[in-house]
Structure formats: C-alpha cells, structure tokens
TIRO-2110 file (N, C-alpha, C; in Angstrom, 1 decimal):
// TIRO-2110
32.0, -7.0, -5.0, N, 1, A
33.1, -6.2, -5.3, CA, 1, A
33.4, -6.2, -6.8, C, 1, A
32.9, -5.0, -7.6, N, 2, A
33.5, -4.6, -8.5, CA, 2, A
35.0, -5.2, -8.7, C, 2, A
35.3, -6.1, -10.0, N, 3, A
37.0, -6.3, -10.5, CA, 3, A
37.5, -7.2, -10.1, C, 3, A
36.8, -8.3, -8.6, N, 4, A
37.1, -9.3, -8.6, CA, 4, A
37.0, -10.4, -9.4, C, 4, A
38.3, -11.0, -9.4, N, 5, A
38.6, -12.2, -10.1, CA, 5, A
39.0, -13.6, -9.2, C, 5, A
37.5, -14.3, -9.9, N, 6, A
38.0, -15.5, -8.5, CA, 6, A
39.1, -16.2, -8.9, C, 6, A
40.1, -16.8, -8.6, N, 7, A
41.1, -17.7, -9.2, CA, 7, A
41.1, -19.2, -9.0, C, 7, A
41.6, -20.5, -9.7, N, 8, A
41.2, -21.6, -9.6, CA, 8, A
39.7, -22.0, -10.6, C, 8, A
40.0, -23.1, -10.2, N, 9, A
39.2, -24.2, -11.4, CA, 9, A
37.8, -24.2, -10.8, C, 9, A
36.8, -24.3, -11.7, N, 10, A
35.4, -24.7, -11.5, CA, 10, A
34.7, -25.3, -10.2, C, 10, A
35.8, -26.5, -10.1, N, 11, A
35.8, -27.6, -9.3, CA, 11, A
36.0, -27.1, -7.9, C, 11, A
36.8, -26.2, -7.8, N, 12, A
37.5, -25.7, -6.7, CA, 12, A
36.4, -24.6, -6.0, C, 12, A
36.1, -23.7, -7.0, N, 13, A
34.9, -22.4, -6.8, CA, 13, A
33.6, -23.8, -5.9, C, 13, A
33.1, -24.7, -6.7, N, 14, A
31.8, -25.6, -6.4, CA, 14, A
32.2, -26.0, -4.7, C, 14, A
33.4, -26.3, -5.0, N, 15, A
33.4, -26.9, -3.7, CA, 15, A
33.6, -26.3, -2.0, C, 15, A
34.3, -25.0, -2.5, N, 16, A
34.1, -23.7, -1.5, CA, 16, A
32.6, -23.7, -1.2, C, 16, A
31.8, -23.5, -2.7, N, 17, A
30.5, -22.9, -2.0, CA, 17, A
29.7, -24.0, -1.5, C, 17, A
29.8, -25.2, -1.6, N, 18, A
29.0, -26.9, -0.9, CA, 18, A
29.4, -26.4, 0.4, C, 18, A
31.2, -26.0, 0.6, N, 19, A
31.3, -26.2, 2.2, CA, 19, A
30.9, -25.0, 3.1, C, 19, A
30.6, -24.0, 2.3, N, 20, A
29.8, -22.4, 2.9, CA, 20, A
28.2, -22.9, 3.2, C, 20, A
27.8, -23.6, 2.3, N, 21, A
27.1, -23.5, 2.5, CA, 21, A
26.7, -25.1, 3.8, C, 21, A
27.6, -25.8, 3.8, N, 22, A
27.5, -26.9, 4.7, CA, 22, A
27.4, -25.9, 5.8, C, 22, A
28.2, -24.9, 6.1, N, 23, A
28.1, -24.4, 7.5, CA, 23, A
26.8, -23.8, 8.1, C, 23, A
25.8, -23.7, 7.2, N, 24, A
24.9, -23.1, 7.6, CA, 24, A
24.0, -24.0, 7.9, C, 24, A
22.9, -24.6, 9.4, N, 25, A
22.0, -25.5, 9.6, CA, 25, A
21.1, -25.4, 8.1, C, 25, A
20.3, -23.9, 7.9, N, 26, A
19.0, -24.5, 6.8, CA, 26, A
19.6, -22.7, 6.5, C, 26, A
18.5, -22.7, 5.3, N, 27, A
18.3, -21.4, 4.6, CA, 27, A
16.8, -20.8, 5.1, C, 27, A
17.0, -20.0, 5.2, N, 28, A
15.7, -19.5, 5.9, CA, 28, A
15.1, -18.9, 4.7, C, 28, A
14.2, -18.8, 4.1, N, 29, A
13.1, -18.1, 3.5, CA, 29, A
12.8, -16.9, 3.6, C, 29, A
13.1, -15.6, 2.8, N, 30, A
12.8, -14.5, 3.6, CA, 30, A
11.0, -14.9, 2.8, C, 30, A
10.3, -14.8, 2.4, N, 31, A
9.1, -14.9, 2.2, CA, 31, A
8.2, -15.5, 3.3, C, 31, A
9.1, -16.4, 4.4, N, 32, A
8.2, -17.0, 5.3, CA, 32, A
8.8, -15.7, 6.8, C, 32, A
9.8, -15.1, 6.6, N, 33, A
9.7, -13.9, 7.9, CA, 33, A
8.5, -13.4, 8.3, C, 33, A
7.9, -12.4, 7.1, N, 34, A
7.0, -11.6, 8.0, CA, 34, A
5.6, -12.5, 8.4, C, 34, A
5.3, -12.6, 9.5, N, 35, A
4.3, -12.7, 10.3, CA, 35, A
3.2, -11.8, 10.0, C, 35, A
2.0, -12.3, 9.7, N, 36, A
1.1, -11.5, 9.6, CA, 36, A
0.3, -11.6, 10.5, C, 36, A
-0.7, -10.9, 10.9, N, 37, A
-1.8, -11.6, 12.3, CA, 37, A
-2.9, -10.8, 11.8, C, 37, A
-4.5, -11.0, 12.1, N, 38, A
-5.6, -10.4, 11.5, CA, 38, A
-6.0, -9.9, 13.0, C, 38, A
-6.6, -8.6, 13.2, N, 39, A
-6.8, -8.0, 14.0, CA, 39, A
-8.0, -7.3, 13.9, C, 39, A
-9.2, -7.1, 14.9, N, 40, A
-10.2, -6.7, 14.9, CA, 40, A
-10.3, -5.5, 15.5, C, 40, A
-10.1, -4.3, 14.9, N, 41, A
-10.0, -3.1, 15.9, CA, 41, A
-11.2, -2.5, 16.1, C, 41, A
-11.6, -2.1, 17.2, N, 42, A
-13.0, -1.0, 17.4, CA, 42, A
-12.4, 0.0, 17.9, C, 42, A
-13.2, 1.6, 17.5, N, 43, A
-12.9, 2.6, 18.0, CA, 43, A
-13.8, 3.6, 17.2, C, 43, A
-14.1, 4.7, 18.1, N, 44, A
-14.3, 6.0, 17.8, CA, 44, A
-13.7, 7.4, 17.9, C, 44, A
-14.3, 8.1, 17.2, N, 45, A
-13.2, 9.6, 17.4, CA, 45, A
-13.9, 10.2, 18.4, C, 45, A
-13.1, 11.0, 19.5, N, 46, A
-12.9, 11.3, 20.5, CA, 46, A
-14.6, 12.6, 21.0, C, 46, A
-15.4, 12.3, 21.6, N, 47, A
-16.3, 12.9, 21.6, CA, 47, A
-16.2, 14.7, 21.7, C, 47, A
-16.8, 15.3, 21.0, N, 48, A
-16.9, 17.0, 21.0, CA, 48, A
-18.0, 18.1, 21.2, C, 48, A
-18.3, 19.3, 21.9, N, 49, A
-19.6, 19.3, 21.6, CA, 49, A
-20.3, 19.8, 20.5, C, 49, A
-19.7, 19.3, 19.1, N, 50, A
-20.3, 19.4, 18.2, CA, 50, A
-20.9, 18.1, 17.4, C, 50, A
-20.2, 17.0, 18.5, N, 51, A
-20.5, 15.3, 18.3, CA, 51, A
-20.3, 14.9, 19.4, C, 51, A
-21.1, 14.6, 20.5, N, 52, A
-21.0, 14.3, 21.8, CA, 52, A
-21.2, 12.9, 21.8, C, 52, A
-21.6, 12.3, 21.0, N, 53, A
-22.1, 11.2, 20.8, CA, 53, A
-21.6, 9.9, 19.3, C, 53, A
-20.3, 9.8, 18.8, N, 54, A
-19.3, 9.5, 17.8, CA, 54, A
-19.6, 8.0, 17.4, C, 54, A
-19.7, 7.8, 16.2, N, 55, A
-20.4, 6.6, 15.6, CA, 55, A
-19.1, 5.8, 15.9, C, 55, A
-19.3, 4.5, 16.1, N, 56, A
-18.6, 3.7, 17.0, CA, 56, A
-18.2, 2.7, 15.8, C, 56, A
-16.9, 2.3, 15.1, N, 57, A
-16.4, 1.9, 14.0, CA, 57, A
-15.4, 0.8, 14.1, C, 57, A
-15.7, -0.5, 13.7, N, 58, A
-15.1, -1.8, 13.1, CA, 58, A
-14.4, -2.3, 12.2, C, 58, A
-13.0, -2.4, 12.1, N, 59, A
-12.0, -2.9, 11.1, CA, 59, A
-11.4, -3.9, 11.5, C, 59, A
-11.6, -4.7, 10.5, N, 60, A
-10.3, -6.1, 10.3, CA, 60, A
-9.5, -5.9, 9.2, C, 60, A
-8.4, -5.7, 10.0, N, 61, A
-7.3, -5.6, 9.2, CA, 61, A
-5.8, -6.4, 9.4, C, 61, A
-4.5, -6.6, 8.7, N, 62, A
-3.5, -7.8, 9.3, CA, 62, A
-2.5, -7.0, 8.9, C, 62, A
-2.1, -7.1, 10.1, N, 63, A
-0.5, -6.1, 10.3, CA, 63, A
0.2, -7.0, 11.4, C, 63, A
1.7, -6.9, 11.7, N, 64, A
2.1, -7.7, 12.4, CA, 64, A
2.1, -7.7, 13.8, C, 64, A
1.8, -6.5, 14.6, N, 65, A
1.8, -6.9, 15.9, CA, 65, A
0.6, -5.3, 16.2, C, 65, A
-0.2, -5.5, 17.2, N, 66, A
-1.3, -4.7, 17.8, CA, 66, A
-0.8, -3.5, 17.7, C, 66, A
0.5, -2.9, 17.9, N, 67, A
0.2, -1.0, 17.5, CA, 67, A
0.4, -1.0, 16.4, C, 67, A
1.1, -2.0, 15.5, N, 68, A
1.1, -1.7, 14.0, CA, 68, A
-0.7, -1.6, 13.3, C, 68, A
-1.6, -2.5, 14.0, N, 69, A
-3.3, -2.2, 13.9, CA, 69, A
-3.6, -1.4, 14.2, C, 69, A
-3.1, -0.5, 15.4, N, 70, A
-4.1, 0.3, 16.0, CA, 70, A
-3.5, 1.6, 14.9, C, 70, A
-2.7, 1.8, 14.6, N, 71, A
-2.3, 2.4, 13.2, CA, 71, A
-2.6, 2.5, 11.7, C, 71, A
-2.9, 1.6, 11.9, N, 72, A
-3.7, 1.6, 10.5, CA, 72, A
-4.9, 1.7, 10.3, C, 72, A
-5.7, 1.5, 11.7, N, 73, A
-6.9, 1.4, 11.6, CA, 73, A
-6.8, 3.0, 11.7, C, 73, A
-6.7, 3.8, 12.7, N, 74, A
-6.8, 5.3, 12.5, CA, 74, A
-6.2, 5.8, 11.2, C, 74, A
-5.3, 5.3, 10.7, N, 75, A
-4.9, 5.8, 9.1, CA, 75, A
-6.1, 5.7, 8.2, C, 75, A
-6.7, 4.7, 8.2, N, 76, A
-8.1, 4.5, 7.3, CA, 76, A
-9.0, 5.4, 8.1, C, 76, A
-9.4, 5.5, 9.2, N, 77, A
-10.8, 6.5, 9.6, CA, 77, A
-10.4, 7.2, 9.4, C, 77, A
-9.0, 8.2, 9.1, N, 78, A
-8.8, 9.5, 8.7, CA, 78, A
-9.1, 9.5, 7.7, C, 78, A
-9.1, 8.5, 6.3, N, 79, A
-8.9, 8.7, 5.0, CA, 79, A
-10.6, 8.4, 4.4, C, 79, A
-11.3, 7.6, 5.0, N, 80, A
-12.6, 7.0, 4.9, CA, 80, A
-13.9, 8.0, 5.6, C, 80, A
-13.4, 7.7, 7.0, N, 81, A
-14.6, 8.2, 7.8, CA, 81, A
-14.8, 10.1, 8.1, C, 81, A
-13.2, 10.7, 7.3, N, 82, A
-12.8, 11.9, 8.3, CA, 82, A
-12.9, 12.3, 9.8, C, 82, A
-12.7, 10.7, 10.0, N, 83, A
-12.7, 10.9, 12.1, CA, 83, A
-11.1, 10.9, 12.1, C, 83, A
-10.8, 11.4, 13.7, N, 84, A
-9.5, 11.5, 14.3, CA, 84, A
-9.6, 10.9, 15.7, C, 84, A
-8.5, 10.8, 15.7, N, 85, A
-8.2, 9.6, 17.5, CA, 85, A
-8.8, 11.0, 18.3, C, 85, A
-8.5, 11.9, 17.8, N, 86, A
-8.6, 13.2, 19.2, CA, 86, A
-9.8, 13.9, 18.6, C, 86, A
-10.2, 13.6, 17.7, N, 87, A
-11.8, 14.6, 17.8, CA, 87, A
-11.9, 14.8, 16.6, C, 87, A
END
C-alpha cells in the first residue's frame, strides 16, 4: 500500500515479523513447485490418400503432466515435420 507508515521502534517492526513468520511451519520454495517429468511421445499424422502410409515420429520432451506432452509434441511436428494430429 502506497503511503503507509509503519509506526513504532525497529525492535517492535523485527519482532512482529520473527512472530509472522513463527506462524508459518517452513517457507516453501517457489523454484522447487514446478514438477517437471520427461516424456517419450510417439505418434504420426493421421493417414490420407495422398499419404496412406505416415512416417511414424519420436520425441522426448519434459512438461508436467502427459497432455501437457502430448501438446507439445504436436506443437513441434507442426513446426518441424509440417505433420498435423488430423492429416
């Protein structure tokens, strides 16, 4: 907040924040939150009859949970391979 003025002695501010912070069991880390996981996707783009037969494609990649992979891995074959989930 903009303009606040804390009031009281040094001593007094330290000792508020020792016991704020006493209330809390631990501090959590945001750097240790995200979870990462390594994920081995396979897939190809959807067969057509101008490719009835679609080259069959392998990525390891680490995103946090299995549709967040199956997403990126089709994000990259669209950008790499110019395949699509649907053809």
């Amino acid at each position: 907040q903009a303009g606040l003025v804390e009031r009281g002695t040094t001593a007094q501010g330290e000792a508020r924040a020792r016991a704020r912070a006493a209330m809390v069991k631990f501090a959590k880390d945001p750097s240790m939150q995200a979870r990462m996981h390594q994920y081995q996707i396979v897939g190809r783009a959807a067969p057509t009859p101008k490719n009835p037969v679609p080259k069959i494609y392998r990525m390891r990649l680490f995103a946090k949970n299995k549709v967040l992979a199956k997403s990126r891995f089709w994000y990259f074959m669209k950008k790499l391979n110019k395949a699509k989930k649907s053809g």
